[in-house]
N, C-alpha and C positions, 0 to 999 in steps of 0.2 A: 902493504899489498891491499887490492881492493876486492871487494866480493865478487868483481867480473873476471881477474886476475885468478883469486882462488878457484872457481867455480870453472874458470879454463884450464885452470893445471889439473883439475880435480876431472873434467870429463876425460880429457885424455890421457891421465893414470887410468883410471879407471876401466878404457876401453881398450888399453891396451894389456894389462892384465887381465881381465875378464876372456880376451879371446886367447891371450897368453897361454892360460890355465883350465880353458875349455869352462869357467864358471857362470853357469847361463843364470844363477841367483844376483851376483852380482854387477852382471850385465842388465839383465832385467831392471834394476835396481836404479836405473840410471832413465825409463820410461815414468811419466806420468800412467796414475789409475786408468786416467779414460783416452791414451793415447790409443791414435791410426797408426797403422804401418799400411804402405803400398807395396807390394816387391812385384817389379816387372823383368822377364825374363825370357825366352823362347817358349816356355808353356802355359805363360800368364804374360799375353803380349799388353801395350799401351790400352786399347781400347776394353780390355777386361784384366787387370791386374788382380792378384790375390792380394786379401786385404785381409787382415788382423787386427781386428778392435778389441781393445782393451786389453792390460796393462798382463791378464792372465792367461787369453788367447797370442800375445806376444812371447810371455815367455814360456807356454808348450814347446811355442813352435824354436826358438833358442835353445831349448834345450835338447830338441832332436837336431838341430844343427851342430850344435860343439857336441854332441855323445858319436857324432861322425869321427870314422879316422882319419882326419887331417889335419894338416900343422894351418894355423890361421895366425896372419904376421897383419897387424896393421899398421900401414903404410906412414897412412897422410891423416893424421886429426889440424879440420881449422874451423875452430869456434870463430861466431863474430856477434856479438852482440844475443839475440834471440835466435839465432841461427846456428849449424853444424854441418860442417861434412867431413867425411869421414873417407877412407878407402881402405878395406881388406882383401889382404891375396889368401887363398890358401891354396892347400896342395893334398893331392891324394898320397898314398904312399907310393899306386902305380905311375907315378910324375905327372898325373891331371892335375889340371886348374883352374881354379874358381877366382874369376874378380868380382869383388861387388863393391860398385859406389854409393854413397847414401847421402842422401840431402836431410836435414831437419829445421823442425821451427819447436825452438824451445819457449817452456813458460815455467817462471821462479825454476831455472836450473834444469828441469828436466824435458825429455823428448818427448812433448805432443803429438807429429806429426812428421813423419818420416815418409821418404820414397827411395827405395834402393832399386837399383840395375844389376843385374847379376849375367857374368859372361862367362860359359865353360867352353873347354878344350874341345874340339869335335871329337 
């Protein structure tokens, strides 16, 4: 197997347990230090997205996301090279739901630079 092989079976263990198990340490875990997050959404449209710099501004915000009650399944992991995307569904307990897609650009294995879309239930 080769470090690109590992490093692909390894983000997507990884991402899939960490939302599996609601663990925003070992999700986090999976960000570079000085990694961006984008997240665009209906109250952070395209032209002003909320943004998360750095590695501990990320995982606050991870952690008030899975301490949510919802079940979060994800979907689709497809690493390619320096890149990632990803798709999670979740769900409230009242049958709301949450998709969010996420693009990345990884360096030495971890997410530098991320942009997620995030779509809920009216």
């Amino acid at each position: 197997m080769t470090a690109t092989t590992n490093t692909t079976q390894s983000l997507d263990a990884t991402l899939r347990e960490a939302y599996r198990t609601h663990d925003a340490n070992l999700l986090a875990g999976l960000y570079a230090d000085d990694a961006r997050v984008e997240i665009i959404d209906a109250g952070s449209p395209p032209s002003t997205p909320r943004r998360l710099e750095g590695k501990a501004a990320i995982e606050a915000h991870l952690r008030e996301v899975l301490a949510r009650p919802m079940r979060h399944e994800v979907e689709i992991v497809a690493p390619s090279g320096d890149a990632l995307g990803y798709l999670v569904r979740c769900r409230y307990p009242d049958g709301g739901r949450v998709v969010c897609s996420s693009l990345a650009r990884l360096r030495d294995g971890r997410i530098a630079h991320e942009v997620g879309v995030q779509v809920w239930d009216a």
